[in-house]
C-alpha positions as CSV (number, residue, x, y, z in Angstrom):
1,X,27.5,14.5,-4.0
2,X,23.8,13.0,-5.0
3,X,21.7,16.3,-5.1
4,X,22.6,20.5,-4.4
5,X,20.3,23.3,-3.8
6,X,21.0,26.5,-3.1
7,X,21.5,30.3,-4.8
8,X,22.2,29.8,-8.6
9,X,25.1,32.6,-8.4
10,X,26.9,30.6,-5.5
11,X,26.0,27.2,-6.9
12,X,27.8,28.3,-10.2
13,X,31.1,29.1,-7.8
14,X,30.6,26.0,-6.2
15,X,30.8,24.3,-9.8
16,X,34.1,25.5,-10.7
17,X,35.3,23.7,-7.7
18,X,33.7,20.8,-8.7
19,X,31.5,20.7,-5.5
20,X,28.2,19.5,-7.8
21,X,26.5,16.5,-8.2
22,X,28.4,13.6,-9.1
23,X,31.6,14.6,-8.0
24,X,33.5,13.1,-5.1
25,X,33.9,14.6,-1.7
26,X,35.2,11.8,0.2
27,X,37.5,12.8,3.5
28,X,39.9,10.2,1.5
29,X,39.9,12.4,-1.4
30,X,39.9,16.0,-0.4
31,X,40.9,15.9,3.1
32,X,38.7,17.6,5.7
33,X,35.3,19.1,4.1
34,X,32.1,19.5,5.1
35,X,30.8,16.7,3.7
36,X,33.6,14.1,3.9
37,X,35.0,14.8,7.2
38,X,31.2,13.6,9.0
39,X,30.6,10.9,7.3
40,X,34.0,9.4,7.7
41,X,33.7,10.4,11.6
42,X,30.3,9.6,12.1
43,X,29.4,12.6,13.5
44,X,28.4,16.2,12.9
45,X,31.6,18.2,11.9
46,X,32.5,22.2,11.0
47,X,35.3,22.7,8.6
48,X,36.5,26.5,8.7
49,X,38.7,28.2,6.1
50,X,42.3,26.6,6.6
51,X,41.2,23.4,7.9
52,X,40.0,22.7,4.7
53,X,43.4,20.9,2.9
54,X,41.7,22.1,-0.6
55,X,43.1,25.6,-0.9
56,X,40.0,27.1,-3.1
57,X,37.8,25.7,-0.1
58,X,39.4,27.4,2.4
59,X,37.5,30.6,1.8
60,X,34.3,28.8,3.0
61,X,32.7,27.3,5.9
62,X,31.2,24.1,6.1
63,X,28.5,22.6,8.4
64,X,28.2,19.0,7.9
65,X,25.9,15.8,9.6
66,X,26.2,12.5,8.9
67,X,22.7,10.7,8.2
68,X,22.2,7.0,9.6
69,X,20.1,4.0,8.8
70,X,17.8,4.1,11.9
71,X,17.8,0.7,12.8
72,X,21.7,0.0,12.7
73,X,22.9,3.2,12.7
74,X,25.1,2.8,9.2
75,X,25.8,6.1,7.8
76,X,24.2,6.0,4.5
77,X,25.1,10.2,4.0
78,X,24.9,13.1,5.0
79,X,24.0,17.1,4.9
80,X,26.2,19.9,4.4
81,X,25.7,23.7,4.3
82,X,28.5,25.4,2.8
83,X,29.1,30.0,3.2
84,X,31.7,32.3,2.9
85,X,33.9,32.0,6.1
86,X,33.7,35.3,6.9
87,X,29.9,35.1,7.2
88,X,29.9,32.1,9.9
89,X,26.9,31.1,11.6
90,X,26.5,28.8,14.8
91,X,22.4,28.5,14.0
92,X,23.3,27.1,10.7
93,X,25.3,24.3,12.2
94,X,22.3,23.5,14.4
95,X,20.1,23.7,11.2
96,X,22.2,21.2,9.0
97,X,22.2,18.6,12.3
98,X,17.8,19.2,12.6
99,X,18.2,18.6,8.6
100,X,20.0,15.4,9.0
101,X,17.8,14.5,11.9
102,X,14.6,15.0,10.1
103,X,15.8,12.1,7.4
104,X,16.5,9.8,9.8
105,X,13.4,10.7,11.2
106,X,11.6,9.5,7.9
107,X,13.4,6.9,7.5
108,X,12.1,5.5,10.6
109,X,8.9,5.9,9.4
110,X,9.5,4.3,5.9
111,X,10.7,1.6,8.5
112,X,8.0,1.2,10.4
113,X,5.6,1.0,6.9
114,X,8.0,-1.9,5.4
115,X,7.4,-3.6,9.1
116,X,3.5,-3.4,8.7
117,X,3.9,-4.9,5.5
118,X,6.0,-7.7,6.7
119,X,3.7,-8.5,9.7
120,X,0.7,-8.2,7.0
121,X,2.3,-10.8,4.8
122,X,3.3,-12.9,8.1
123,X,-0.2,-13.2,9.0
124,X,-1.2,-14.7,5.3
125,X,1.3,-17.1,5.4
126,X,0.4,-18.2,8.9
127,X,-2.9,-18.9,7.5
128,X,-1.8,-20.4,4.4
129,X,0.4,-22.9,6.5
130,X,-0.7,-23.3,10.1
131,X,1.8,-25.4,11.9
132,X,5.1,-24.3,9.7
133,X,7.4,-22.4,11.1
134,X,7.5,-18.9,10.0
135,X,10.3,-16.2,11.0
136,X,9.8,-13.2,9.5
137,X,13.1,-10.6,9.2
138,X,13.1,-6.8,7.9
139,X,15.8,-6.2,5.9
140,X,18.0,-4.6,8.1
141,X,18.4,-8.5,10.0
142,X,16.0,-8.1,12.5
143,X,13.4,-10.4,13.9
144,X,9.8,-8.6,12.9
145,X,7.9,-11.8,13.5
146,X,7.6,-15.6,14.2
147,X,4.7,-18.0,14.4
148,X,4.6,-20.5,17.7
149,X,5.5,-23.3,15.2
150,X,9.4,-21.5,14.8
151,X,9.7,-20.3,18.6
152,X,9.3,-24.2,19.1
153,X,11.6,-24.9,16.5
154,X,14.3,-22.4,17.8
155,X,13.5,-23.2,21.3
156,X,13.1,-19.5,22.5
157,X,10.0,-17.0,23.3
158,X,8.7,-15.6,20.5
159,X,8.9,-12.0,22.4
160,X,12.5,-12.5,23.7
161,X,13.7,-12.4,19.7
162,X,11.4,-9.5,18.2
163,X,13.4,-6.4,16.9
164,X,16.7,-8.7,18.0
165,X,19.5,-8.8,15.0
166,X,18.9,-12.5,13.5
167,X,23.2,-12.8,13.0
168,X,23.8,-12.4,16.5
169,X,20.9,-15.0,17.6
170,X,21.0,-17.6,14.9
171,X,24.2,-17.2,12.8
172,X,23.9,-20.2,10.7
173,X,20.6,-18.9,10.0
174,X,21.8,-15.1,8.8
175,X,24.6,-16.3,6.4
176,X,21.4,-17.4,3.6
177,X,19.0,-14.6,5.2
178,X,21.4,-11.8,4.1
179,X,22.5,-13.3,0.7
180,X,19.0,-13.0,-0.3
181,X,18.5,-9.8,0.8
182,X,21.5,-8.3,-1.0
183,X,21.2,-10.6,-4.1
């Protein structure tokens, strides 16, 4: 758990069953929770009362979502609203997916801005060194950009590789591409 909101007199509860920030909810852990159970699935879940395997969460109900990276759709999360079982909602199931939704929603954005960058910088290099070859790729492995100089190289139409994942097109090519990225 990164970050928890809520009423201070239920969040206090919720700390005496170490369900705070910093502890660990993995589905691996605890068994079925609310926020485990969809990220291990990959989808949005509800864990009611006794399908919880932690006895002092079986009381409550919990709506989880999953949230994933936009452009590969890698669960980097998720969102979970926790009540008293016997005060069960369906609208608040719907409201924890629109929650989860609304991130990936920004994080398509905050893609998009990193992409404007990238094609920004591509177009200084390609002045800087007209006739090189110049792929540009967004972090996630995908082709943003490349100059007619490294569609030659490459042999292909500069459109038919945009947005395309660079280990599936060139995968001698992604081995050094991602060992940068991640060092």
């Amino acid at each position: 758990i990164v970050y928890s909101v809520g009423h201070r007199g239920v969040e206090r509860m919720l700390e005496r069953i170490n369900f705070m920030p910093g502890a660990a909810w993995s589905e691996t852990t605890v068994g079925p929770n609310g926020e485990g159970t969809p990220i291990a699935l990959g989808r949005p879940e509800l864990v009611f009362g006794t399908e919880h395997y932690c006895q002092q969460w079986q009381p409550w109900v919990c709506y989880g979502c999953p949230v994933q990276e936009p452009a590969t759709g890698r669960v980097l999360g998720g969102v979970n609203i926790s009540g008293p079982a016997k005060k069960v909602q369906t609208h608040t199931f719907a409201l924890t997916v629109s929650i989860a939704r609304f991130i990936e929603q920004l994080l398509s954005v905050f893609e998009l801005q990193r992409r404007e960058v990238l094609l920004t910088l591509s177009r200084g290099l390609e002045r800087r060194w007209a006739g090189e070859g110049i792929l540009v790729v967004t972090e996630s492995g995908r082709v943003a950009d490349m100059n007619p100089a490294a569609a030659r190289t490459l042999g292909v139409q500069p459109s038919v590789l945009r947005n395309a994942p660079l280990a599936e097109l060139i995968p001698a090519l992604w081995t050094p591409v991602q060992q940068s990225v991640e060092s």
